[in-house]
Backbone as a printed PyTorch tensor [residue, N CA C, xyz], in Angstrom:
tensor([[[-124.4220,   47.3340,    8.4830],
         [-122.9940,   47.1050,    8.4260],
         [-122.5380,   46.8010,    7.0100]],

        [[-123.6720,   46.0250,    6.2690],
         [-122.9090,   45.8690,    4.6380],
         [-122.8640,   46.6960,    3.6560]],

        [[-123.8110,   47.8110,    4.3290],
         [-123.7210,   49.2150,    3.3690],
         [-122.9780,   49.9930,    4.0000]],

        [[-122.4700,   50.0240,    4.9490],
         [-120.9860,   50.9240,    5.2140],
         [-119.8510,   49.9960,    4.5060]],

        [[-119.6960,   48.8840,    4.5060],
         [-118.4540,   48.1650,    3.9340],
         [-118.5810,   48.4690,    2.5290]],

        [[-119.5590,   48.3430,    2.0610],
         [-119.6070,   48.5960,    0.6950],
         [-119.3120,   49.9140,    0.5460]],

        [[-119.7940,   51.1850,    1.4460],
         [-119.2180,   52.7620,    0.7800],
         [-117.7070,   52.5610,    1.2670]],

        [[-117.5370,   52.0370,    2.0850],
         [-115.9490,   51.9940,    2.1040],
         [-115.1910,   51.6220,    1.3330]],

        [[-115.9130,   50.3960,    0.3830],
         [-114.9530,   49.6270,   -0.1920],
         [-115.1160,   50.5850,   -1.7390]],

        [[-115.9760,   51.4620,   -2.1290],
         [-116.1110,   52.3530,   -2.8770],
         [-115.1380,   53.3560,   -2.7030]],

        [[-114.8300,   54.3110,   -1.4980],
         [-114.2570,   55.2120,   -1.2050],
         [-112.6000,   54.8760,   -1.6290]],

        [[-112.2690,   53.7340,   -1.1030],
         [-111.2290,   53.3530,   -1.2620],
         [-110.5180,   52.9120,   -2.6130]],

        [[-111.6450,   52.5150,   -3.7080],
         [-111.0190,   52.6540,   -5.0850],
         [-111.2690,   53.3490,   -5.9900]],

        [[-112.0640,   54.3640,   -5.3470],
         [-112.5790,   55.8340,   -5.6860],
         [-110.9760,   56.5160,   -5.5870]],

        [[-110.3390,   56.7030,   -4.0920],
         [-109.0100,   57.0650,   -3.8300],
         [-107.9590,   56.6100,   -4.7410]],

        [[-108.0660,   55.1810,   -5.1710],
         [-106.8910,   54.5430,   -5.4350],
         [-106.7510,   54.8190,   -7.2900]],

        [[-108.3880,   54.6300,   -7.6210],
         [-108.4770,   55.6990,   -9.1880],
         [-107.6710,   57.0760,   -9.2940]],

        [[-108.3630,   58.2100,   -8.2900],
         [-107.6160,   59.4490,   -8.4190],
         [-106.2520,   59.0740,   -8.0200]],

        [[-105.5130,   58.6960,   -7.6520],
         [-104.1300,   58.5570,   -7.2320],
         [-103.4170,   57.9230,   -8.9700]],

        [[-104.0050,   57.4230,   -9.3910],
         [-103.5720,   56.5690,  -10.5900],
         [-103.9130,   57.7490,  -11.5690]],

        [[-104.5130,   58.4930,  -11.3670],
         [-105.0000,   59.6620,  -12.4190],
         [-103.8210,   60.8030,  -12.0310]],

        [[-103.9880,   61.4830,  -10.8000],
         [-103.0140,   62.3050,  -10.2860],
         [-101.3320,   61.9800,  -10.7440]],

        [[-101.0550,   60.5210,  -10.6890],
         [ -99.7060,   60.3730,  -10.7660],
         [ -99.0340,   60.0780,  -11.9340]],

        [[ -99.5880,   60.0660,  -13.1520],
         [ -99.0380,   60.8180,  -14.7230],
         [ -99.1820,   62.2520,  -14.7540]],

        [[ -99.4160,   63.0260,  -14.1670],
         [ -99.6890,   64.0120,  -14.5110],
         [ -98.5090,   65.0660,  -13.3440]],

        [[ -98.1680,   64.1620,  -12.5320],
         [ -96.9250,   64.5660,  -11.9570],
         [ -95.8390,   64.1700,  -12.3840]],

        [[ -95.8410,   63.3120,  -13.2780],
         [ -94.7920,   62.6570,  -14.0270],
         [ -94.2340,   63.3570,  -15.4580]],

        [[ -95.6140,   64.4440,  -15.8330],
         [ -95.4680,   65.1250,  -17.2480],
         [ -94.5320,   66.4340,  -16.8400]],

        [[ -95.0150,   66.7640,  -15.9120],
         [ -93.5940,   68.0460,  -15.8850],
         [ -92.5990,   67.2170,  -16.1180]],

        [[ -91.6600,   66.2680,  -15.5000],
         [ -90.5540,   65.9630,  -15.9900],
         [ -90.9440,   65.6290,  -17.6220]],

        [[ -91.3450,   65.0830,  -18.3640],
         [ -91.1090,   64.8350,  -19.7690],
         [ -90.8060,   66.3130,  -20.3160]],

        [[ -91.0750,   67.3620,  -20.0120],
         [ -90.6340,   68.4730,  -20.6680],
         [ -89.0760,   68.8560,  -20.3090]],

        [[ -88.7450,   68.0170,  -19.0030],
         [ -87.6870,   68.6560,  -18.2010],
         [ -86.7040,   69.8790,  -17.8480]],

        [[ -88.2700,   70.4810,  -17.6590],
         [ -88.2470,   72.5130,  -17.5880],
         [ -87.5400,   72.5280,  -16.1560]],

        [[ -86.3370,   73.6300,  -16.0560],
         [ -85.0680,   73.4460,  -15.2010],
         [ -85.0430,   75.1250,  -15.2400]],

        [[ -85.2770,   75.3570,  -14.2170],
         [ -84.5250,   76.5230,  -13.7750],
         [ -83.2660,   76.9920,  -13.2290]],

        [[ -82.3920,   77.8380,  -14.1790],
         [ -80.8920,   77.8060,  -13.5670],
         [ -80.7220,   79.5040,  -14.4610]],

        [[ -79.6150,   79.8060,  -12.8640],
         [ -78.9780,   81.0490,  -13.0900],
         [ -78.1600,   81.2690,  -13.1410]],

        [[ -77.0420,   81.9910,  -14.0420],
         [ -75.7750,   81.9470,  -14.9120],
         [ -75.0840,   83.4110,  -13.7910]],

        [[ -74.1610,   83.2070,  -13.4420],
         [ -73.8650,   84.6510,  -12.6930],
         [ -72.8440,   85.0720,  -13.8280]],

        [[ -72.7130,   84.8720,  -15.0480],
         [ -71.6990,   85.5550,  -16.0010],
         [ -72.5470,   85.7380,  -17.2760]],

        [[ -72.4640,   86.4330,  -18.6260],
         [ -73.0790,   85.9150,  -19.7180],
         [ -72.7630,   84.3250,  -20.3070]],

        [[ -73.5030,   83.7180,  -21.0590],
         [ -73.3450,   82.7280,  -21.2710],
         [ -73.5680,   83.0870,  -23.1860]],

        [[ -72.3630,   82.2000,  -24.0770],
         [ -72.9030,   81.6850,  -24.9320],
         [ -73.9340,   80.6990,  -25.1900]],

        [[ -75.1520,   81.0340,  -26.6740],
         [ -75.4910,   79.7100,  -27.1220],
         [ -75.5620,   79.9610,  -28.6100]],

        [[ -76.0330,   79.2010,  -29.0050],
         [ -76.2490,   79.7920,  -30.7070],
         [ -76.9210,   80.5970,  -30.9540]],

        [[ -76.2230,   81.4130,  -31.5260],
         [ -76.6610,   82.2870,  -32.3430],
         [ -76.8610,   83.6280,  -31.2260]],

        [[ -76.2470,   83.9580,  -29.9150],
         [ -76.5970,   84.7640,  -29.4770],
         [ -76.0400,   85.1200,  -28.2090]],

        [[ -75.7410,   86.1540,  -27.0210],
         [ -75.6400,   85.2110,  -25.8380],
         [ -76.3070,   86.1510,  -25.2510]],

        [[ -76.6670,   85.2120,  -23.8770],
         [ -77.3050,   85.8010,  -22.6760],
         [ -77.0980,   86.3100,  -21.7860]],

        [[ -77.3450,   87.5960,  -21.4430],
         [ -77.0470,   87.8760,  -20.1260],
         [ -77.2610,   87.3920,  -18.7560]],

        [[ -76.0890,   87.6170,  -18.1990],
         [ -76.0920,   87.1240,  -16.4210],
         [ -77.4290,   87.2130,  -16.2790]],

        [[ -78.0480,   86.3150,  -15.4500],
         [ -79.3590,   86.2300,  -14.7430],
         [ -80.1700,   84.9370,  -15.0650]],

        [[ -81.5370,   84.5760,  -14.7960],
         [ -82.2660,   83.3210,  -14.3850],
         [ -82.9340,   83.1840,  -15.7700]],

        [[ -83.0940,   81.7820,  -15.8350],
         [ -83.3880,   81.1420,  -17.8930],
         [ -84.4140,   80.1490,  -17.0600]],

        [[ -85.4000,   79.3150,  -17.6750],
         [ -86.0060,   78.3950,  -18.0010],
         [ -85.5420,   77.7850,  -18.7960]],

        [[ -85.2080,   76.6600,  -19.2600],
         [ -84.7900,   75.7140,  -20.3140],
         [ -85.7340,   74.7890,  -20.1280]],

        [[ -86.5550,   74.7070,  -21.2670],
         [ -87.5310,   73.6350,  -21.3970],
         [ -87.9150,   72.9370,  -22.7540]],

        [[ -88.1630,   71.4620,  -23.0560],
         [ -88.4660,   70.8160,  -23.9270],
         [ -89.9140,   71.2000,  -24.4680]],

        [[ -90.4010,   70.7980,  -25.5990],
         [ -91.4080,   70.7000,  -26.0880],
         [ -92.2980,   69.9670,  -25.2960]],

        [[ -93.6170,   69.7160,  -25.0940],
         [ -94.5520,   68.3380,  -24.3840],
         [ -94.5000,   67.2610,  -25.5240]],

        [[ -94.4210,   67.7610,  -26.9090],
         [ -94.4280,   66.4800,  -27.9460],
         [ -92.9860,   65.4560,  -27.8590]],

        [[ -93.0970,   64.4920,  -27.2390],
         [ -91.2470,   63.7350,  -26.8270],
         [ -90.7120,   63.8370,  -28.0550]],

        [[ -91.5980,   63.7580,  -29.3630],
         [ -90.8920,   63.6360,  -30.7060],
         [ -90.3200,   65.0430,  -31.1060]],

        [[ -90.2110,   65.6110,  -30.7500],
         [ -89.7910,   66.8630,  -30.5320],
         [ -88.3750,   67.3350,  -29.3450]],

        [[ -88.0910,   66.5100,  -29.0190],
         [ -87.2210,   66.8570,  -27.7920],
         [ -85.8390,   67.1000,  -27.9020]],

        [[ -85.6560,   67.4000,  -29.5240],
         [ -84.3970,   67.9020,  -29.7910],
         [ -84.1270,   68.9560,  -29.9670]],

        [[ -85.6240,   70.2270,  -29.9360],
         [ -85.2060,   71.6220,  -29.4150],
         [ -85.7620,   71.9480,  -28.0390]],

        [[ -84.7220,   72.5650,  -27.8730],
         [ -84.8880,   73.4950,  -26.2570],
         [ -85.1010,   74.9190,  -26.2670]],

        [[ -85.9940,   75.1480,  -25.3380],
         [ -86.5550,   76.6260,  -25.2910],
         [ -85.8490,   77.5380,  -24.4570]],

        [[ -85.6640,   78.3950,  -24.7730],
         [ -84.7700,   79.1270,  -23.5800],
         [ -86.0640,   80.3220,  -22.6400]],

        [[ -85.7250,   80.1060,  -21.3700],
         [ -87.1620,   81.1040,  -21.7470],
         [ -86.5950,   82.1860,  -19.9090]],

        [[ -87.3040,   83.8550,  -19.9660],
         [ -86.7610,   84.2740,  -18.6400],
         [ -87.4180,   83.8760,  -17.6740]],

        [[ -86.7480,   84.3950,  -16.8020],
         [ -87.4320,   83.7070,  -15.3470],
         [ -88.7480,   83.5540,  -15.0390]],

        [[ -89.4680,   84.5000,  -15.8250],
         [ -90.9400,   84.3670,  -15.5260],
         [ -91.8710,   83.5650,  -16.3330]],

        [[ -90.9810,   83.3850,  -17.4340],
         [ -91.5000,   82.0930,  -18.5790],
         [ -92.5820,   83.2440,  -18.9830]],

        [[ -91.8290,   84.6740,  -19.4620],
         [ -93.0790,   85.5430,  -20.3190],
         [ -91.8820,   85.8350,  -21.7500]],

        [[ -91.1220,   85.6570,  -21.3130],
         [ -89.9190,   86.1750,  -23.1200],
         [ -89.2180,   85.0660,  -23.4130]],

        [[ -89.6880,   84.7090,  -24.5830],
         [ -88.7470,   83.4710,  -25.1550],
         [ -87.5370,   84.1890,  -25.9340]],

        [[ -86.3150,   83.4980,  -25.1770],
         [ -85.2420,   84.0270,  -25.8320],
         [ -84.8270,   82.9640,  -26.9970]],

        [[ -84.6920,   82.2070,  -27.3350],
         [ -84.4390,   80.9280,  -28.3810],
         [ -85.2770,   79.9820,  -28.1930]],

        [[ -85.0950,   79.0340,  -29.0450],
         [ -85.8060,   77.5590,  -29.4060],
         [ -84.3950,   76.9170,  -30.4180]],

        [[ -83.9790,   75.9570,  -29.8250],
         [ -82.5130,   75.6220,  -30.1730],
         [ -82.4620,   74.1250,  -30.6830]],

        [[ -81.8810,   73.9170,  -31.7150],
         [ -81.3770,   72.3040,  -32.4780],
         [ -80.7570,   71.5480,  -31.3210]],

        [[ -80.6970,   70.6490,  -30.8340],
         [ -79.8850,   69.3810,  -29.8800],
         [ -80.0930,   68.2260,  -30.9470]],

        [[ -78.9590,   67.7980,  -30.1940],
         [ -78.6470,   66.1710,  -30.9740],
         [ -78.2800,   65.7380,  -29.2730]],

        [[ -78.7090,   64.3130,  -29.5050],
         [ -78.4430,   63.6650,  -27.8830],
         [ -77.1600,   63.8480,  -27.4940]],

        [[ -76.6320,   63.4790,  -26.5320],
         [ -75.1920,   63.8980,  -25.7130],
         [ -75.6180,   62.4010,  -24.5700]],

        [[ -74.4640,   61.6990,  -24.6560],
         [ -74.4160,   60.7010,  -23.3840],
         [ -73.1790,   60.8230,  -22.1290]],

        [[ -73.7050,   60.2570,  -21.2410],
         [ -72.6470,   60.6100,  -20.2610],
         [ -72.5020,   59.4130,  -19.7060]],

        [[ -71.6720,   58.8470,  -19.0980],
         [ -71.4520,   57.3420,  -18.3170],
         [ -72.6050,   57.4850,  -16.9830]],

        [[ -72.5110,   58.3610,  -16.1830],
         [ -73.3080,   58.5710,  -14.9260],
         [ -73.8400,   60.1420,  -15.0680]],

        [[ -75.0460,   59.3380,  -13.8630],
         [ -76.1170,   60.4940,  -14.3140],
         [ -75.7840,   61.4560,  -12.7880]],

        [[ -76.5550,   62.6480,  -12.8690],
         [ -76.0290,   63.6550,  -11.3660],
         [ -77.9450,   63.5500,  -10.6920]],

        [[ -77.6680,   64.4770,   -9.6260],
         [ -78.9730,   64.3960,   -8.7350],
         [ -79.6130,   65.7780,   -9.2490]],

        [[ -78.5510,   66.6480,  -10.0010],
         [ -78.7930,   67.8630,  -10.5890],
         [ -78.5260,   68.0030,  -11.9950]],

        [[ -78.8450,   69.3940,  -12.1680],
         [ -78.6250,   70.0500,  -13.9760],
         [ -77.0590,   70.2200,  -14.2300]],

        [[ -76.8420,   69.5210,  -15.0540],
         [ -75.3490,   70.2570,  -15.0860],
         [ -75.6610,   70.5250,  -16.8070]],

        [[ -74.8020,   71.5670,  -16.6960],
         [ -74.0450,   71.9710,  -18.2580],
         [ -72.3730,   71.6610,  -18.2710]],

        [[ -72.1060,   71.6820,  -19.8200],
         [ -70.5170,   71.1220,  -20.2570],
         [ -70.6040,   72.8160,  -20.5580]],

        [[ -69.3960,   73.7730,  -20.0090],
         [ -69.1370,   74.8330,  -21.2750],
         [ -67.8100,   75.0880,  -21.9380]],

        [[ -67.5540,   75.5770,  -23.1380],
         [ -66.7780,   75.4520,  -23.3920],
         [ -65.6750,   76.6880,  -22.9430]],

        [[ -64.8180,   77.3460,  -22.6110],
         [ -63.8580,   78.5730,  -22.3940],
         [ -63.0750,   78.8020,  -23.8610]],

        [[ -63.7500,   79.6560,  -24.2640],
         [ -63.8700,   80.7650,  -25.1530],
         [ -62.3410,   81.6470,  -25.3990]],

        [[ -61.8350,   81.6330,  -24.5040],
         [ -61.0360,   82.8220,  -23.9950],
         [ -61.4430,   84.0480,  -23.5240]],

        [[ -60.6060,   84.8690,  -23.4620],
         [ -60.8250,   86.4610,  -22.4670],
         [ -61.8030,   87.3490,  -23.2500]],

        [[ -62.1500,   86.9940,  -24.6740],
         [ -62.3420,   87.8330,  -25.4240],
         [ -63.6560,   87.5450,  -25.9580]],

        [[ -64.2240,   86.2090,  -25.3140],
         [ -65.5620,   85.6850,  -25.5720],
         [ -65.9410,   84.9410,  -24.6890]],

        [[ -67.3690,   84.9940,  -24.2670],
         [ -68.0660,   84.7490,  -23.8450],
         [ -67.8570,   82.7660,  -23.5280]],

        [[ -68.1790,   82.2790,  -22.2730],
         [ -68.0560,   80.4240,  -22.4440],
         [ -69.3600,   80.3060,  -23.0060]],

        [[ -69.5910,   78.8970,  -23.8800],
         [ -70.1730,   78.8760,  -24.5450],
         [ -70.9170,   77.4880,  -24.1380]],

        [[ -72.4070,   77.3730,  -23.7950],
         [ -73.1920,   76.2380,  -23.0360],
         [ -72.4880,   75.1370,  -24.5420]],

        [[ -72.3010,   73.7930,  -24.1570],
         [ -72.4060,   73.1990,  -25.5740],
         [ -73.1970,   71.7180,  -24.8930]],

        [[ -73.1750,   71.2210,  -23.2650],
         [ -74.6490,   70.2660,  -23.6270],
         [ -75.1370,   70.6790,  -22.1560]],

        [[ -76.2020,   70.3930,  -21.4760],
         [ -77.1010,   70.4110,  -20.7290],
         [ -78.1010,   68.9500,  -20.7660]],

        [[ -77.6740,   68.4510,  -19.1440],
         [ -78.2000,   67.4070,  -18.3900],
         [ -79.0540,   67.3360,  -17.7320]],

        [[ -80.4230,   66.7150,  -17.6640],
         [ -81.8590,   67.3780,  -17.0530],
         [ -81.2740,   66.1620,  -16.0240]],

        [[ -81.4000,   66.4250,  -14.3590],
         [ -81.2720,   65.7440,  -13.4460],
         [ -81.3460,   64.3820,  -13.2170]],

        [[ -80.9150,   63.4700,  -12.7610],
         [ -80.8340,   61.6640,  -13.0930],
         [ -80.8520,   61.4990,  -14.7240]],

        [[ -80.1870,   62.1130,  -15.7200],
         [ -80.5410,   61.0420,  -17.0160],
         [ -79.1180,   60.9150,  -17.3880]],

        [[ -78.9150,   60.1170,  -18.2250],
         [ -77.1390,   60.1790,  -19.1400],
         [ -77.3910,   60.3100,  -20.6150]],

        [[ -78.5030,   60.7920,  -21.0050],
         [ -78.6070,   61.4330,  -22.5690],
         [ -78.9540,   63.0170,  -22.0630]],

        [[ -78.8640,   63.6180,  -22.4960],
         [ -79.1190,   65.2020,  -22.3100],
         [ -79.0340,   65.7480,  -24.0290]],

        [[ -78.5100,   67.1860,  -23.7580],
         [ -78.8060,   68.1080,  -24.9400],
         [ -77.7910,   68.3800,  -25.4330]],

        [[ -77.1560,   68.0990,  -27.0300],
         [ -75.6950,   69.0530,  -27.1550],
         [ -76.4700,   70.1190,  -28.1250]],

        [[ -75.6740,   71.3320,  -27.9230],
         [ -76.3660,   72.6170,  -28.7870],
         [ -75.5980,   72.0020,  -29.9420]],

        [[ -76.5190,   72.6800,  -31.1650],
         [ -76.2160,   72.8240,  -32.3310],
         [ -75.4770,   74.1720,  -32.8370]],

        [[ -74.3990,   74.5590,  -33.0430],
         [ -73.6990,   75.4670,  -33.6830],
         [ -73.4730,   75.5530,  -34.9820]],

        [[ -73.0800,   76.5170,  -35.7120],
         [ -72.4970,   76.9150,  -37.0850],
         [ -71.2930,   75.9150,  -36.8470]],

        [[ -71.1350,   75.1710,  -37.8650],
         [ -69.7550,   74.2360,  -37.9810],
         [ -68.1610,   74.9460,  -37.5420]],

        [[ -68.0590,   76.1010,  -38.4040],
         [ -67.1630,   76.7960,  -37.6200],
         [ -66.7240,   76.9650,  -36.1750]],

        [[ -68.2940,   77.3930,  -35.4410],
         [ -68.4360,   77.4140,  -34.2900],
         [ -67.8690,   76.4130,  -33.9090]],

        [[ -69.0450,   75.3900,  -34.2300],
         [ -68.9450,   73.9790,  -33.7090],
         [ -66.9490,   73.4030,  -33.3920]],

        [[ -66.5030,   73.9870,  -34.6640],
         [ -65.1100,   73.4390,  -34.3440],
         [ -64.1550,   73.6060,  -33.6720]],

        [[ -64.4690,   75.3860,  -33.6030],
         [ -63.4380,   76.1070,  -32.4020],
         [ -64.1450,   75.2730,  -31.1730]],

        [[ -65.3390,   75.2140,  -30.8610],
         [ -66.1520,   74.6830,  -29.5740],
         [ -65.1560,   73.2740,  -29.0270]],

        [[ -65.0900,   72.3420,  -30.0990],
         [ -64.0830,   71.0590,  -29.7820],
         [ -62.9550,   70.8900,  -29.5060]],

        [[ -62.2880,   72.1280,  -29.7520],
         [ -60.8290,   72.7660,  -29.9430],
         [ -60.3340,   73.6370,  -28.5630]],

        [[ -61.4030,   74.0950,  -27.6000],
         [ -61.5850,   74.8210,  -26.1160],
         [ -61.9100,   73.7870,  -25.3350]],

        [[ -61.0120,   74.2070,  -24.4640],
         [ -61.3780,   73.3850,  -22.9940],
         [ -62.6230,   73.3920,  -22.5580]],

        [[ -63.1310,   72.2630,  -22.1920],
         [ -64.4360,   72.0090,  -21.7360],
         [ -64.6750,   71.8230,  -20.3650]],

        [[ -65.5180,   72.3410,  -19.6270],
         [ -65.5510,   71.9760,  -18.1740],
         [ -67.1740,   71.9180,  -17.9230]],

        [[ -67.3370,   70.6610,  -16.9190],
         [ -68.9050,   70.7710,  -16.7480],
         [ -69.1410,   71.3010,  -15.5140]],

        [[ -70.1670,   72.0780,  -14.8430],
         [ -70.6530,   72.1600,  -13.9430],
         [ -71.7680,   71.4900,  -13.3210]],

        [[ -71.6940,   71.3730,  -12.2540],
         [ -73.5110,   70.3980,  -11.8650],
         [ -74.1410,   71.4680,  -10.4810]],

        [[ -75.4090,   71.9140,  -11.0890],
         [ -75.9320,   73.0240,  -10.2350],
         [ -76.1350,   72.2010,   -8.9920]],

        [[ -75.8910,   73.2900,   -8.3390],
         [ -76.0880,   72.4820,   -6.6090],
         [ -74.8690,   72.0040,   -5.9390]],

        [[ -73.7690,   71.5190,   -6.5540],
         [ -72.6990,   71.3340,   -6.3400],
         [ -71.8100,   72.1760,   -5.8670]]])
């Protein structure tokens, strides 16, 4: 009986090790906070825009790094950009991704200017050409929150 209690009492912090091992490592996908979302229009970003259809947006794994974002296609085989952010805060956080975009007018494309990785209130503002950047402040802004 004291050598079954004892493999038990083995088994059990044998379990409770892998569980403590397993559960950073479910925690590291979010530090990249790789988000899949699909645009049913083109979308501006810097320096380029994208056509209608499904993006990856994902951070670096280095956190010191988490002020560019990757743009990447649905299959995460073509990187379309790697983009400048400066933080962006929001009062409340959503259960989803939202983006702010800006409306361009008829004659251009809306233009992403921040992106919110799900529960946070710092997110991403794109970096633009100052020009850009100014007409961008100067257009109505509207956010969306995917899922909504």
């Amino acid at each position: 009986m004291k050598g079954l209690t004892i493999v038990r009492n083995f088994v059990t912090i044998a379990l409770l090790l892998a569980f403590l091992i397993v559960l950073p490592a479910a925690r590291a996908d979010e530090s990249n906070q790789a988000i899949k979302v699909t645009f049913d229009r083109p979308v501006q970003i810097p320096g380029r825009v994208l056509p209608a259809g499904t993006y990856w947006f994902v951070l670096p794994d280095d956190i010191n790094e988490h002020h560019l974002v990757s743009i990447f296609s649905a299959d995460r085989t073509m990187l379309y950009a790697t983009l400048l952010t400066i933080d962006a805060e929001r009062p409340q956080p959503t259960n989803n991704t939202a983006f702010t975009f800006a409306e361009r007018g008829s004659s251009q494309h809306q233009a992403i200017v921040t992106w919110f990785y799900p529960g946070r209130t710092t997110g991403h503002e794109f970096l633009y050409p100052k020009q850009v950047q100014s007409e961008l402040a100067k257009d109505k802004q509207f956010t969306i929150v995917a899922g909504d």
